[in-house]
C-alpha positions in Angstrom: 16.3 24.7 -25.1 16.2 27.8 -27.5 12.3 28.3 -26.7 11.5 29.7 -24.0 7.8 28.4 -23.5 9.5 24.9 -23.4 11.7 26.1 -20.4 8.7 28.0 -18.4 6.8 24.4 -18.9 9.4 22.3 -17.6 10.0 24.8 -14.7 6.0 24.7 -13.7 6.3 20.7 -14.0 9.1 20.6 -11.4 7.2 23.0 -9.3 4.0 21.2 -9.7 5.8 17.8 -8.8 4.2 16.1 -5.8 6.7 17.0 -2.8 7.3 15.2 0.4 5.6 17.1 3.5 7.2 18.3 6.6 5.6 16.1 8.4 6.1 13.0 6.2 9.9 14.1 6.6 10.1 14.1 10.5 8.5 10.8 10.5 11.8 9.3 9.0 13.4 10.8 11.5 15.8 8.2 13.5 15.9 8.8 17.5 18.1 6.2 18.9 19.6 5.3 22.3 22.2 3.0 23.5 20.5 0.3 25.4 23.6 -1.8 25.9 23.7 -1.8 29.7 20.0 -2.2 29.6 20.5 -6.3 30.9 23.1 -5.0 33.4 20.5 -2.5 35.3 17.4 -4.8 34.9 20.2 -8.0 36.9 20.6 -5.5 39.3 17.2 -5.2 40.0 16.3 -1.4 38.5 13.0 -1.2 37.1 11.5 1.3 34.4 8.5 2.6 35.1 6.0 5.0 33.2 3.8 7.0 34.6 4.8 5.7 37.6 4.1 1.8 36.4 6.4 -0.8 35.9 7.2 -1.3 32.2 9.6 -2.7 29.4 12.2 -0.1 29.2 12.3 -0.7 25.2 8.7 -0.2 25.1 8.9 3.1 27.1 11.8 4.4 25.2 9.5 3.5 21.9 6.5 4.9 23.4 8.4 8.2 23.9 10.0 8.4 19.7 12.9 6.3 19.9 12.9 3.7 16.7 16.4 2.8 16.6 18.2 1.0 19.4 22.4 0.2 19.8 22.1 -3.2 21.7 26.5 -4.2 22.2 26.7 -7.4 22.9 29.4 -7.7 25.8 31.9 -10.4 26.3 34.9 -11.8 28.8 37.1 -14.3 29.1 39.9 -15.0 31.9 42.5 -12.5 29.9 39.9 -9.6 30.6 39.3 -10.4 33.7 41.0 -7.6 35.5 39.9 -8.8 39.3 
């Protein structure tokens, strides 16, 4: 690009380029938890509450900005059985 007017244009058409938001970024934020014991606690009889009300703990934890959930799937068998 010998002329120069050609450069300042290209470098006001990048500026000028729509550009994503802050706020637009944070929403792709992922917050995640580990919910993996979450079947363990609730057969043991704990129960979430919000605001003081019983509730789905995945609903709670979605409630409060948490879009992405680890759910392990646990196994045995009688060679893991340590008891």
């Amino acid at each position: 690009m010998s002329d120069p007017s050609i450069a300042k244009l290209l470098i006001w058409v990048t500026i000028a380029l729509p550009m994503p938001s802050i706020a637009t970024l944070c929403q792709e934020f992922i917050a995640g938890a580990d919910m993996s014991h979450l079947a363990f606690f609730e057969s043991k009889g704990v129960v979430y509450k919000d605001n003081g009300q019983p509730d789905d703990a995945l609903l709670i934890i979605k409630r409060r900005g948490i879009n992405c959930v680890r759910l392990r799937i646990f196994t045995s068998s009688p060679e893991q059985d340590c008891g």
